[in-house]
C-alpha positions in Angstrom: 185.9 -68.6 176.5 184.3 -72.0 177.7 182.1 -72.3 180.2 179.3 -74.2 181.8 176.1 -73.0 182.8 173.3 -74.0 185.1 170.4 -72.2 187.2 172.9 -72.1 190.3 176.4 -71.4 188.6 179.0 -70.9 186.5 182.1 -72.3 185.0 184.7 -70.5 183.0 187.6 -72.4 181.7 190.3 -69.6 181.2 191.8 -68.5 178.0 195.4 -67.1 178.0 193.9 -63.3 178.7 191.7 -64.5 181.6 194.8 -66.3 183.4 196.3 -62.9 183.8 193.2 -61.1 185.4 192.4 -60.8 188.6 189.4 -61.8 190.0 188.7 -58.3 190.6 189.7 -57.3 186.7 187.4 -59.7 185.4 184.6 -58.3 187.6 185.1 -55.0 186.9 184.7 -56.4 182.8 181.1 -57.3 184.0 180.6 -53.9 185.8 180.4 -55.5 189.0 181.7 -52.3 191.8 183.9 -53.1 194.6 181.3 -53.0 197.4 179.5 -55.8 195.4 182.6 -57.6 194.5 183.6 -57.6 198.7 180.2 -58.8 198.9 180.3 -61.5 196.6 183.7 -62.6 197.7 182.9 -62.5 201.5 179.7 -64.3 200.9 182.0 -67.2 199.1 180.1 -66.6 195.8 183.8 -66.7 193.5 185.8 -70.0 193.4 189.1 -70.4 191.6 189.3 -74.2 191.5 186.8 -74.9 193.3 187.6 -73.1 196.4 186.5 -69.6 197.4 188.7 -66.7 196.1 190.2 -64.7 199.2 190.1 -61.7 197.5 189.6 -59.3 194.7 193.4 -59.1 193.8 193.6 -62.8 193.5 195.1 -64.0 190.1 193.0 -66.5 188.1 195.8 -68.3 186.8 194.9 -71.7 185.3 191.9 -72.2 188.0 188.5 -72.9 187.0 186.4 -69.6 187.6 183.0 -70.1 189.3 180.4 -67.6 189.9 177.4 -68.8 191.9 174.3 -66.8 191.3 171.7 -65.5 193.7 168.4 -66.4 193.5 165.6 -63.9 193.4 161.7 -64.5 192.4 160.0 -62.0 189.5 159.0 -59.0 191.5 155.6 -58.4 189.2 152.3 -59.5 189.7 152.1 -62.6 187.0 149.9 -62.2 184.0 147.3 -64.9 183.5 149.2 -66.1 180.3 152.5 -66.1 179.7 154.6 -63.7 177.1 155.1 -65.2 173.5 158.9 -66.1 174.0 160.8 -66.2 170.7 164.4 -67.0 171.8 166.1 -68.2 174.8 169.6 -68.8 176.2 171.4 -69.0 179.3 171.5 -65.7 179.5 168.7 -63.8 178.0 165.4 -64.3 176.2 163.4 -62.5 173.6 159.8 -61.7 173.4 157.1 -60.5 171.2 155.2 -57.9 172.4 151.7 -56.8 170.7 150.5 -53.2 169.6 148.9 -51.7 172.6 150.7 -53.1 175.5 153.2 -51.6 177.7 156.0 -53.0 178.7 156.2 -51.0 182.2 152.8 -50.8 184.0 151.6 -49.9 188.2 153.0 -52.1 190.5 150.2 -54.1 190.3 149.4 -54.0 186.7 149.0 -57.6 185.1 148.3 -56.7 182.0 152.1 -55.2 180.9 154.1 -57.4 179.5 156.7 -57.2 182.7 153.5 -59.2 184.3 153.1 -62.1 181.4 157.7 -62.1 181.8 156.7 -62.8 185.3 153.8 -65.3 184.4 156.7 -67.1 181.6 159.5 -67.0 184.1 156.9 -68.4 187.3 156.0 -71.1 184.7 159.7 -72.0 183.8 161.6 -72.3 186.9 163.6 -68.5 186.1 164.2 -67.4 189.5 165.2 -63.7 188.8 163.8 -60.5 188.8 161.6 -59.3 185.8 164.4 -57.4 183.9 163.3 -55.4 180.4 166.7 -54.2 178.8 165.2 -52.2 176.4 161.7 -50.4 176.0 159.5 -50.1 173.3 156.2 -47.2 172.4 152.6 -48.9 173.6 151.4 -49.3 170.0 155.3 -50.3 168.4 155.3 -54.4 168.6 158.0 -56.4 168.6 160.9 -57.8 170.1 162.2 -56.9 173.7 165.4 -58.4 175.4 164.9 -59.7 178.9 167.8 -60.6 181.2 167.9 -64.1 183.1 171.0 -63.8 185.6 171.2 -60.5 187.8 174.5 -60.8 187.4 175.3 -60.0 184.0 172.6 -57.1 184.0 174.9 -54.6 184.2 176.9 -56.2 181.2 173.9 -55.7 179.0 173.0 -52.6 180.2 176.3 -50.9 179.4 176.4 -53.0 175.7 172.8 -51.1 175.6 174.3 -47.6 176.4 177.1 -48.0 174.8 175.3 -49.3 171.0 176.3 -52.9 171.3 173.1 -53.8 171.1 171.8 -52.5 167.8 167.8 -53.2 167.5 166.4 -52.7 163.8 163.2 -51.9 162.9 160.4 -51.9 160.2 158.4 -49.4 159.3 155.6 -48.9 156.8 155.1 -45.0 155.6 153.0 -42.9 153.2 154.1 -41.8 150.3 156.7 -43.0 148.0 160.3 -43.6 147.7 163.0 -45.3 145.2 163.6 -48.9 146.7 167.5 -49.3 147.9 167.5 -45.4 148.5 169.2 -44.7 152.0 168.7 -41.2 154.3 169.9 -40.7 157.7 167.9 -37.7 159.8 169.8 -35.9 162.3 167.4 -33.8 164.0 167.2 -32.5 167.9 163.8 -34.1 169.3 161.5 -32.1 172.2 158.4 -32.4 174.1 155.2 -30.7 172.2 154.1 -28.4 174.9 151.2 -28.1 172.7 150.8 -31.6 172.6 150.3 -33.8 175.4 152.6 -37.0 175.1 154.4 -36.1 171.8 157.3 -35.0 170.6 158.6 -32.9 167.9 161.6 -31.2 166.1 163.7 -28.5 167.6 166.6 -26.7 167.8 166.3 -27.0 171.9 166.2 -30.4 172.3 168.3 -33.7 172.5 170.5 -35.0 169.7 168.3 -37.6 167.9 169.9 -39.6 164.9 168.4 -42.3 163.1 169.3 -44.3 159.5 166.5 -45.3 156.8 166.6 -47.8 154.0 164.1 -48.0 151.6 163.2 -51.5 151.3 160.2 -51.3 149.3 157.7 -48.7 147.4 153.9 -49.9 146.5 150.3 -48.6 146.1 151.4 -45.4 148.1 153.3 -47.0 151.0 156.8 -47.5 151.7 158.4 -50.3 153.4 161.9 -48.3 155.6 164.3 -50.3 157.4 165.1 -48.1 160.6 168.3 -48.5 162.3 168.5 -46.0 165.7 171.8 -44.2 166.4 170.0 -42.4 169.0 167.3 -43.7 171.6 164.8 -40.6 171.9 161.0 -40.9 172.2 159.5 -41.6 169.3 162.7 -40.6 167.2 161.7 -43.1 164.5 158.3 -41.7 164.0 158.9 -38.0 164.2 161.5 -38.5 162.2 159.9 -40.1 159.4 157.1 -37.6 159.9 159.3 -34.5 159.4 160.8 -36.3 155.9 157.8 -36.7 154.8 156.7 -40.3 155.1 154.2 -40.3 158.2 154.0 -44.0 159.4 150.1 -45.4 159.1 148.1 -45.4 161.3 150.3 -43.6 163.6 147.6 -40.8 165.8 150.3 -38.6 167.1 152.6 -37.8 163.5 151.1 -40.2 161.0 147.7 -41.0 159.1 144.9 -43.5 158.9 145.1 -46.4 156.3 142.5 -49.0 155.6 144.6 -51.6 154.3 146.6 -52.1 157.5 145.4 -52.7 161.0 147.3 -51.1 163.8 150.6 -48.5 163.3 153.1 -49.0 161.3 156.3 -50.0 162.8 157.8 -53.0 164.7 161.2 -53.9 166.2 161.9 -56.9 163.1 165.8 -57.3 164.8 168.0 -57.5 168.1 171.4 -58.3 167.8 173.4 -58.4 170.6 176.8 -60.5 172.0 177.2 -63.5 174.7 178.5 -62.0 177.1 181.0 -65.1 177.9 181.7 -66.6 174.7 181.2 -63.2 172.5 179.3 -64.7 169.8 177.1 -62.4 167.8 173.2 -63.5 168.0 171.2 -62.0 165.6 167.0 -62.4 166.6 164.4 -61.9 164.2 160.7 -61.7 164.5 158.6 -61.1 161.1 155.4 -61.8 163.1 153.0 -59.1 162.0 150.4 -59.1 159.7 151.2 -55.7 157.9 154.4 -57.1 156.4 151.9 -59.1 154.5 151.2 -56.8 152.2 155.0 -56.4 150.4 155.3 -59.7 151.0 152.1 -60.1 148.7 153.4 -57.6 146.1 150.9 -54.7 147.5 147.7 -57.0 148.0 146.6 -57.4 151.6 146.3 -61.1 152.4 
């Protein structure tokens, strides 16, 4: 569909599907509920041609469907410097986060990097809540999808849950491994009781699923391409662990290397869907120093 976007609004220009949706229909594609939508209709927030739609059970038709958005402020104590922001739209925007930063800290934590969102969306006029759709380990870096518009939060978060979201991610292992060779691990993840803050592999606990691709096999280390079907805690690195390839520099399941600084893994992909026009967007973010070394052929840079 077409549409028009600023800070305040939106305009949809209908395709042929739209015109036969109510307003209520199409909200409910968004995962808006019915006290919301009452909400939004009594507060005159939904125009069909310019004019505000009288109810939920109003047809679109040919009309122009408007959505004006609520302002809110970022609800986190700003960071002194902003996030490192890799990709914006309307919609969303991307950002790289280091090894050894949360992404979730105390309320009034300015360190996480909710705090430098909230320092990046104070600086650039975003007037929403600070809205992480995905999370990330402390010492994983990479990329992490933020939502701009309230309103299409719950979208994202039900393209999230149901795996239309697919993040991919790098990983560099001991051992060694014929490049191109593919695995997939399906193995039930649960807390260590013996450990505080890991996990490990067990009969007992959740369904944890997760594919590998051997990109690359050098000097000891491989280079895997991870791809989650699952979301546990630390899936990717127990997993690995119990095949046999520990992750570097990895305390809880992996082991010390000299020729890289900092673990071994890093979220390299997002792809996800506008949630208006449905085109694909594929982010990447190759920004860490240990990908050096394939990219080298096995001699650190």
């Amino acid at each position: 569909m077409k549409y028009t976007i600023s800070p305040d609004m939106i305009s949809i220009e209908p395709n042929e599907q739209l015109r036969k949706k109510t307003v209520g229909s199409f909200l409910d594609d968004y995962c808006i509920s019915a006290s919301r939508q009452n909400d939004m209709i009594a507060k005159k927030r939904i125009l069909l041609g310019g004019e505000p739609a009288a109810s939920p059970e109003e047809v679109i038709g040919a009309n122009v469907l408007g959505i004006l958005f609520e302002k809110g402020e970022p609800d986190w104590v700003p960071a002194d410097k902003p996030c490192t922001v890799v990709y914006e739209d309307p919609f969303v925007y991307a950002v790289h986060k280091e090894a050894g930063v949360i992404i979730h800290g105390e309320e009034d934590d300015a360190q996480c990097l909710n705090a430098m969102a909230a320092r990046y969306q104070l600086d650039h006029g975003i007037h929403a809540p600070v809205r992480p759709l995905h999370r990330l380990d402390r010492d994983t870096s990479g990329l992490v999808l933020y939502c701009k518009i309230p309103f299409f939060q719950p979208w994202f978060d039900r393209q999230m849950k149901e795996k239309n979201i697919t993040r991919y991610y790098l990983a560099i292992s001991m051992g060694r491994c014929e490049a191109g060779r593919k695995f997939t691990v399906r193995k039930k993840l649960a807390r260590d009781r013996h450990r505080s803050g890991a996990y490990r592999v067990s009969p007992n606990g959740k369904d944890a699923a997760t594919h590998f691709e051997c990109l690359d096999s050098r000097g000891g280390y491989v280079l895997f391409g991870c791809t989650l079907e699952t979301g546990r805690t630390h899936q990717i690195r127990v997993h690995l662990a119990d095949a046999g390839y520990p992750i570097v520099n990895d305390i809880l399941y992996g082991r010390p290397s000299k020729h890289f600084t900092g673990m071994g893994l890093w979220a390299q992909s997002i792809t996800f869907r506008n949630p208006v026009s449905n085109k694909k967007h594929r982010i990447r973010d190759f920004d860490n120093p240990m990908y050096t070394y394939f990219e080298s052929g096995g001699n650190k840079r």
